[in-house]
MARNU-327654 format. One record per residue (C-alpha): residue in three letters; x, y, z. Coordinates in pm, whole numbers, plus 50000, padded with zeros to 5 digits. Layout:
N
ALAXYZ/...
# end
This chain:
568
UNK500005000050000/UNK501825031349868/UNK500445071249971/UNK500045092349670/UNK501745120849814/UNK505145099349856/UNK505085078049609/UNK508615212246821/UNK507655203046488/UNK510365173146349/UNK513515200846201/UNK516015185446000/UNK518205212546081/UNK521285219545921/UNK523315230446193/UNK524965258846055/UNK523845272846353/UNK526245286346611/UNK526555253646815/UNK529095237246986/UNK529435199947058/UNK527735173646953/UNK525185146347117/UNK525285110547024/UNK522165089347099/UNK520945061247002/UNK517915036647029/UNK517415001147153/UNK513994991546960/UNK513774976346641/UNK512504995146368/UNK508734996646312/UNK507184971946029/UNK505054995245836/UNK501054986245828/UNK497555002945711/UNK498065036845780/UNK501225031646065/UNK504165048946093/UNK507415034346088/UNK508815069746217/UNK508145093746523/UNK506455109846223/UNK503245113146145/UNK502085093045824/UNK502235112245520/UNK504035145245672/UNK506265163745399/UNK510265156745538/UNK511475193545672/UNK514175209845382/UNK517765208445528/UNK518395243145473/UNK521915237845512/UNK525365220545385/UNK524325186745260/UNK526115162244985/UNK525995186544746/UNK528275210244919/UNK532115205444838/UNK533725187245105/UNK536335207345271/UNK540015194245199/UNK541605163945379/UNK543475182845693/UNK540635209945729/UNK539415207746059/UNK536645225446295/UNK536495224946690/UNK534575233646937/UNK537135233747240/UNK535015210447421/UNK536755179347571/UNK536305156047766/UNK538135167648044/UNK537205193048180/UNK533425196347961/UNK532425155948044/UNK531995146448374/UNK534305120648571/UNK532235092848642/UNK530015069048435/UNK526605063048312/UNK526305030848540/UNK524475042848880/UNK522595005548944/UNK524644978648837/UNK521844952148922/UNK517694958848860/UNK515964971349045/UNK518474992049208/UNK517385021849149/UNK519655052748994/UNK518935087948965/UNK514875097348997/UNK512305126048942/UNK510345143049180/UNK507345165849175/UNK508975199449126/UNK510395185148796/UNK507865176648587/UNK506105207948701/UNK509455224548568/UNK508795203448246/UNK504895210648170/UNK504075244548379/UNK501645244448656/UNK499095228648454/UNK499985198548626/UNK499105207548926/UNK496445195749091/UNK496375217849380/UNK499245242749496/UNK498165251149845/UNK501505243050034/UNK503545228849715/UNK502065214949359/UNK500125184149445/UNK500725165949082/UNK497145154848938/UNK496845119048906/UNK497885110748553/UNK501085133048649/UNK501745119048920/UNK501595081248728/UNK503355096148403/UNK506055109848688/UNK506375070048846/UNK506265054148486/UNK509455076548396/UNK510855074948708/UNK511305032348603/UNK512635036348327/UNK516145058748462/UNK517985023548613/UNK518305012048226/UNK521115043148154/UNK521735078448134/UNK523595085847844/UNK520905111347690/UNK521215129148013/UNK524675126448030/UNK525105145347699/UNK522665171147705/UNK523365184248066/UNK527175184147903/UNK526495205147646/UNK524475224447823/UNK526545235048094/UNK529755236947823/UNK527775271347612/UNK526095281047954/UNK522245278047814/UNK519645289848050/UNK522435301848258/UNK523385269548414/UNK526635260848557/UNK528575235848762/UNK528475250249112/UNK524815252649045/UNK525225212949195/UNK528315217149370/UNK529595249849510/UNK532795255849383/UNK533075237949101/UNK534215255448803/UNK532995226948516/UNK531525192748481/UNK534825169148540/UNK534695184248891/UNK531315175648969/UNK530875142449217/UNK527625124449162/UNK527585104549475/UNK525095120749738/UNK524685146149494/UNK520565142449457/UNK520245175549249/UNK522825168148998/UNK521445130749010/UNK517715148548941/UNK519405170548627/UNK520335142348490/UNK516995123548470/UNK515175152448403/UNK517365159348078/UNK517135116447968/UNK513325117848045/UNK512675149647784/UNK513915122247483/UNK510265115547461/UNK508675145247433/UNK509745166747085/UNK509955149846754/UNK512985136946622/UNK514605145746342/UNK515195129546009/UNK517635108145925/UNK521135118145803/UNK523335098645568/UNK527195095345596/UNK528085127845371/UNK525365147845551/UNK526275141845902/UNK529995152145834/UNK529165182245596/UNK526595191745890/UNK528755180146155/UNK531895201546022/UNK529925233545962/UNK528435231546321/UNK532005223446528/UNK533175253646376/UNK530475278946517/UNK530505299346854/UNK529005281247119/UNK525225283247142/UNK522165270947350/UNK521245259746960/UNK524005229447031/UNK522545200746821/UNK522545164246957/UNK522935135446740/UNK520915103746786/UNK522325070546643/UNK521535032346618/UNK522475004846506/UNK521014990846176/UNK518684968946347/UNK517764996046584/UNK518754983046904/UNK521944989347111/UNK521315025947173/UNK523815047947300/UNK524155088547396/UNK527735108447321/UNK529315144147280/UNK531235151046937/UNK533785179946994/UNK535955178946695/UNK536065168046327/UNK538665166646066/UNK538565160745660/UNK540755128145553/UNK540775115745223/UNK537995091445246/UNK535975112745456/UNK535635122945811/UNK537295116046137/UNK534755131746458/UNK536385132346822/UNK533845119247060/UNK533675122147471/UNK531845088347523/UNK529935088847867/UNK530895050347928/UNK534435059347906/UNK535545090248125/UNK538225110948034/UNK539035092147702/UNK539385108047353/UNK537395082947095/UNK536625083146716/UNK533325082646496/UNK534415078946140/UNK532945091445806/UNK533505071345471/UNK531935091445202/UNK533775069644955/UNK531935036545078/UNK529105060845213/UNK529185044645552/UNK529895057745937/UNK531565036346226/UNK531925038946586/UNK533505014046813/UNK532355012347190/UNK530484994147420/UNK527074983347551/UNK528184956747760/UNK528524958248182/UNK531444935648087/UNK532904964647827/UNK532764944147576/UNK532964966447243/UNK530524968347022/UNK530194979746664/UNK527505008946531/UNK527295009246157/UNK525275032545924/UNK524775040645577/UNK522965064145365/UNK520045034945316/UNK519705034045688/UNK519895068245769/UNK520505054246139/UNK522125087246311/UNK519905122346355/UNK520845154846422/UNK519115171946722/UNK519295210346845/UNK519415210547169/UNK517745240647182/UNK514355218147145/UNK514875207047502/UNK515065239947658/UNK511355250147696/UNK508275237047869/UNK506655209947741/UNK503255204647589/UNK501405178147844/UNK499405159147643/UNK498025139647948/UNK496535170848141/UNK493035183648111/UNK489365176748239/UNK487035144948215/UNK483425153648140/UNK480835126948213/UNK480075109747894/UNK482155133747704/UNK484335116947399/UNK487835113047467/UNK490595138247249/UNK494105140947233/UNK496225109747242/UNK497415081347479/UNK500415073447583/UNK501225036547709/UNK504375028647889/UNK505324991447954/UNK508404986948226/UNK509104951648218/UNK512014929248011/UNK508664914147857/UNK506704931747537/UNK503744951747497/UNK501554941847218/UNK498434969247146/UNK494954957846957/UNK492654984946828/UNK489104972446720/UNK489604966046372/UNK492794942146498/UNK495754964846418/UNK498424964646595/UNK500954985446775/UNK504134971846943/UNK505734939846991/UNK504544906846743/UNK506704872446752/UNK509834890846831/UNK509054919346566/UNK507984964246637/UNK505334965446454/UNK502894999746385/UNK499634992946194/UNK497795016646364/UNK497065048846171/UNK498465083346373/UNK500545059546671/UNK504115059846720/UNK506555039546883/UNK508835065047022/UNK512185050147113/UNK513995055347375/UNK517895064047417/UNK519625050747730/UNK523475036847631/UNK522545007947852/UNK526024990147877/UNK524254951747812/UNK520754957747975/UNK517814945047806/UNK516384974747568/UNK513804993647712/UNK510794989447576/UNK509275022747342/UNK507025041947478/UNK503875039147259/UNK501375067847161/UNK498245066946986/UNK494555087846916/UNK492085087547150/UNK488585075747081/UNK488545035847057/UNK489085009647309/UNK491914996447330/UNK493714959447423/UNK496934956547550/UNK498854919147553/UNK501674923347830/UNK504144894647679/UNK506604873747860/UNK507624851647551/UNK511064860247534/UNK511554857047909/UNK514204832348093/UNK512894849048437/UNK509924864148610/UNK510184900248530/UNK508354927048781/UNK506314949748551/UNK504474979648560/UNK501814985448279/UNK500985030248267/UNK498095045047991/UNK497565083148021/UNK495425105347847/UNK494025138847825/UNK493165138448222/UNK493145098948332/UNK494925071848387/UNK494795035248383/UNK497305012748577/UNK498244978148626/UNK501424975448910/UNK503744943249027/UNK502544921848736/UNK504754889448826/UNK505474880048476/UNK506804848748424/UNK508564835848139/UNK505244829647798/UNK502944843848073/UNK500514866447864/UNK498554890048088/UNK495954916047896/UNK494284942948020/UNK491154961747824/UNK490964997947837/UNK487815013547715/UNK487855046947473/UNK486445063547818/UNK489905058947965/UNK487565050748308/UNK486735013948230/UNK489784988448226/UNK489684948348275/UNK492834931748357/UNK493144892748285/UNK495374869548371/UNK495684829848433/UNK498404833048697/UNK497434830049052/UNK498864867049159/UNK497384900649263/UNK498574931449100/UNK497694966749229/UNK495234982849011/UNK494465023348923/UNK492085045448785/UNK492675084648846/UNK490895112948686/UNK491105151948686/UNK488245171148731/UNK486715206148730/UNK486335202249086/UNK488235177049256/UNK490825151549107/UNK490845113149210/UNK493305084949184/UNK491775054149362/UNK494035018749385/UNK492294987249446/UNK494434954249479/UNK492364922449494/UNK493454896649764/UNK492564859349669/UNK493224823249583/UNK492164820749291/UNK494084806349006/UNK493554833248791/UNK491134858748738/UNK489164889248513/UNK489294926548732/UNK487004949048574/UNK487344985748742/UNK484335006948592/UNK484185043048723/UNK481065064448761/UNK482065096148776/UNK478595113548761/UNK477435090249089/UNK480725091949272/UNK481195052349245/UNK484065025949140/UNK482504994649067/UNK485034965349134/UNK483944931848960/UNK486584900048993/UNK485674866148765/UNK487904840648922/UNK488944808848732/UNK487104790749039/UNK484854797649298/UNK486774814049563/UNK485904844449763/UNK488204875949742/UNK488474907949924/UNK489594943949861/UNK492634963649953/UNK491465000249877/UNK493625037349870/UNK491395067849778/UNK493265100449703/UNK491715132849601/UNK493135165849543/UNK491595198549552/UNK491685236149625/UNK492905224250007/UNK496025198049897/UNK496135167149876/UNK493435138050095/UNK494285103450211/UNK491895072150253/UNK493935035050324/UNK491905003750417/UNK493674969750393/UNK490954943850308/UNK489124926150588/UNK489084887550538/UNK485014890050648/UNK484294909950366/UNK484154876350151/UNK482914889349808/UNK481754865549592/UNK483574858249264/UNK481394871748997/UNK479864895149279/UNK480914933449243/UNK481484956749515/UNK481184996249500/UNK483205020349636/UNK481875050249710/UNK484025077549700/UNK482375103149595/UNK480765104349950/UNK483665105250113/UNK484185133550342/UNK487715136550368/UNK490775124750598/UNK489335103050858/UNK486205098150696/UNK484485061150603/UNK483745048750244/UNK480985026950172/UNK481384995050050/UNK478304981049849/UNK478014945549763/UNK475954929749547/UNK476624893649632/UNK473684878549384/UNK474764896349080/UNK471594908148978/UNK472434943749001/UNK471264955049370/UNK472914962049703/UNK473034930949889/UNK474764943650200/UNK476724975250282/UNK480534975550480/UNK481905004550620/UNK485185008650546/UNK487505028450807/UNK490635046750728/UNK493245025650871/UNK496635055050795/
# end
């Protein structure tokens, strides 16, 4: 039982823009398999591409022994230690906390700000669902917050997280929690601009040599990069580049590698780029190739991340109003997502393949330089307005994997916590267009938390019910009735047995933030089949009871009523 309160348009730009060094990223998802209407992109399906409005193949390579620099190095503009903070999952690294993804969105997600920004409930689950994903690497953070810090953007500096530090080699990150936040904040923006198209070899050095040679700028571009297949994603700093006779050699400050001077090269003549370094906890190198048919490495300005952020997940549910904006579903788990529309397209992971055949979704991948970890999975968006099935896939597992299943939209969310998913275990959970209906099934005999928060005109709500049974699987359908005040909890066990209710109530208003805990009461004995609602709307605040109403016969009246207490 957890408490609440604890717990740009796509630019292909040419970079003749007064930046300094460069960012390296790349992905760990495999590329999407076009269907009807899907996007194999973080594109929408059928947009224009942006005109590179600056020095592309066409432009006469500068002379082998031309060079541009920024000045930045890796000593003293890196930093000293390594993108490796938890060694072992789930140890966690670096995390998030209110006060930064208010920093990220505005006060919109806010729920209430008497005594401090209460987050609303979708923020506060978008904030938890990011919050997993920083123990798989750092490297986007890493090389942002570098670059950042190197041209001074936003006024930032190093003694901003350690007084008396003059730049980022000095900077310890042990105990440090704010530059530990900085870090995570800067990783967890990846998701939220569109990425650039892809470059080939001859446009990434004619771009790359025309930007190292500018004054430093907050406009510093970042460079994302994969591997052919798309996994094996990684996060750098370019500082230098020089002309050779085949092409380009780029000086790189490699977060996995402190301190060390390493090399990116350009082969215009076989129209190819190369970079040697690792993704292994054993430092095992590895290889990233790219060509001008996989257009595999991006160029980024920086200057993308330096604003607030659009929150697509904010706003107020109307009773029976339709649903707008878009979803965004975030699986953390070594298993796969796999998402069903009506008309049985498909979004995410099928046998082993990324696959997009939705129409408007996007798989939006995410850049970590995980050093031999699993790749995360992407996190998924699509439009609002149909139900929706989601296939939670432990297929490729050789052990149980803890996972956390997160849907947000336009003011609610939907989530399924401590899924124990075991190795071809396939768990699914409905979520209806509504975003207030969801049914989670499984065949395993374990009890995941479940949660259904909504923002309001008035008062917000996030309510967490987790079903205690022995039943050898079961069906948890969680309907809310917003209009009436009511969450209607209905469990269809694969046998007869009884089950009973653990139930959190939060609600935020104009006065903070309210707390309602009751662990379920072994008397309660609720039928399987039988549906119990919680009345929350009647709930008058901390200390108050909630009504329990039972309908034991299933024939759609109260049976009996149980007054739950609160038990914080």
């Amino acid at each position: 039982m957890r408490s609440f309160s604890s717990r740009l348009p796509s630019l292909a730009l040419a970079l003749a823009l007064t930046l300094p060094s460069l960012h390296l990223a790349a992905c760990s998802d495999t590329p999407a398999t076009p269907g009807d209407g899907g996007t194999v992109t973080e594109t929408e399906a059928g947009t224009p591409p942006v005109e590179d409005a600056g020095p592309g193949p066409d432009t006469a390579p500068p002379p082998p022994g031309s060079t541009a620099d920024s000045k930045f190095r890796p000593s003293p503009n890196g930093f000293s230690f390594s993108n490796s903070f938890s060694p072992t999952e789930p140890t966690p690294g670096p995390t998030m906390g209110v006060e930064d993804v208010r920093r990220m969105f505005g006060d919109v997600v806010c729920g209430s700000t008497a005594g401090g920004c209460v987050l609303t409930p979708a923020a506060q689950q978008w904030l938890e669902a990011a919050n997993k994903d920083l123990y798989q690497g750092l490297c986007e953070g890493f090389a942002i917050l570098a670059n950042i810090l190197y041209v001074g953007a936003n006024g930032m500096k190093a003694s901003d997280f350690q007084p008396g530090a003059t730049n980022p080699f000095e900077l310890k990150v042990e105990g440090n929690g704010k530059l530990q936040r900085e870090l995570a904040y800067w990783y967890t923006t990846q998701t939220l601009y569109e990425r650039t198209p892809g470059l080939t070899p001859a446009e990434l050095g004619a771009q790359l040599f025309a930007a190292l040679g500018k004054t430093p700028s907050a406009d510093l571009p970042t460079l994302a990069f994969f591997k052919k297949d798309g996994k094996g994603g990684h996060a750098m700093n370019a500082h230098s580049i020089a002309a050779t006779p085949t092409g380009f050699d780029v000086k790189i400050y490699d977060n996995n590698y402190p301190n060390e001077e390493r090399t990116l090269t350009i082969d215009t003549k076989k129209d190819e780029w190369r970079y040697v370094g690792s993704t292994t906890a054993q430092g095992e190198k590895d290889e990233y190739i790219g060509d001008a048919t996989s257009k595999s490495i991006h160029l980024i300005p920086t200057a993308l991340r330096l604003r607030k952020f659009d929150c697509t997940f904010c706003g107020n549910v109307q009773p029976g109003a339709p649903p707008t904006g878009v979803r965004q579903i975030r699986l953390n788990s070594r298993g796969h997502a796999l998402i069903t529309d009506p008309a049985g397209k498909r979004l995410g992971y099928a046998n082993g393949a990324l696959v997009n055949e939705i129409a408007g979704a996007k798989a939006r991948t995410v850049l970590n330089g995980s050093r031999g970890r699993p790749d995360p999975e992407p996190t998924y968006e699509l439009p609002a307005g149909t139900d929706t099935t989601i296939t939670v896939d432990g297929a490729g597992l050789t052990a149980e994997s803890k996972s956390t299943l997160t849907v947000v939209g336009s003011g609610y969310t939907v989530d399924v916590e401590d899924i124990a998913l075991s190795p071809g275990q396939k768990d699914t959970i409905v979520v209806r267009a509504s975003g207030t209906v969801m049914e989670y099934t499984t065949q395993q005999a374990e009890t995941p938390t479940l949660i259904v928060g909504i923002q309001t005109a008035t008062d917000d709500y996030l309510i967490e019910i987790h079903v205690s049974s022995d039943t050898n699987g079961q069906t948890v359908k969680l309907e809310l009735d917003q209009a009436n005040g009511r969450l209607k909890v209905t469990v269809d066990g694969h046998d007869t047995g009884d089950y009973d209710l653990d139930v959190v109530v939060h609600r935020i208003g104009a006065s903070g933030e309210e707390l309602f805990e009751h662990e379920g009461d072994t008397g309660i004995n609720i039928p399987s089949g039988g549906t119990a609602s919680i009345a929350y709307g009647a709930w008058t605040g901390n200390g108050g009871t909630i009504a329990l109403e039972i309908d034991d016969e299933r024939n759609g009246s109260v049976d009996r009523t149980v007054v739950l207490t609160d038990q914080k």
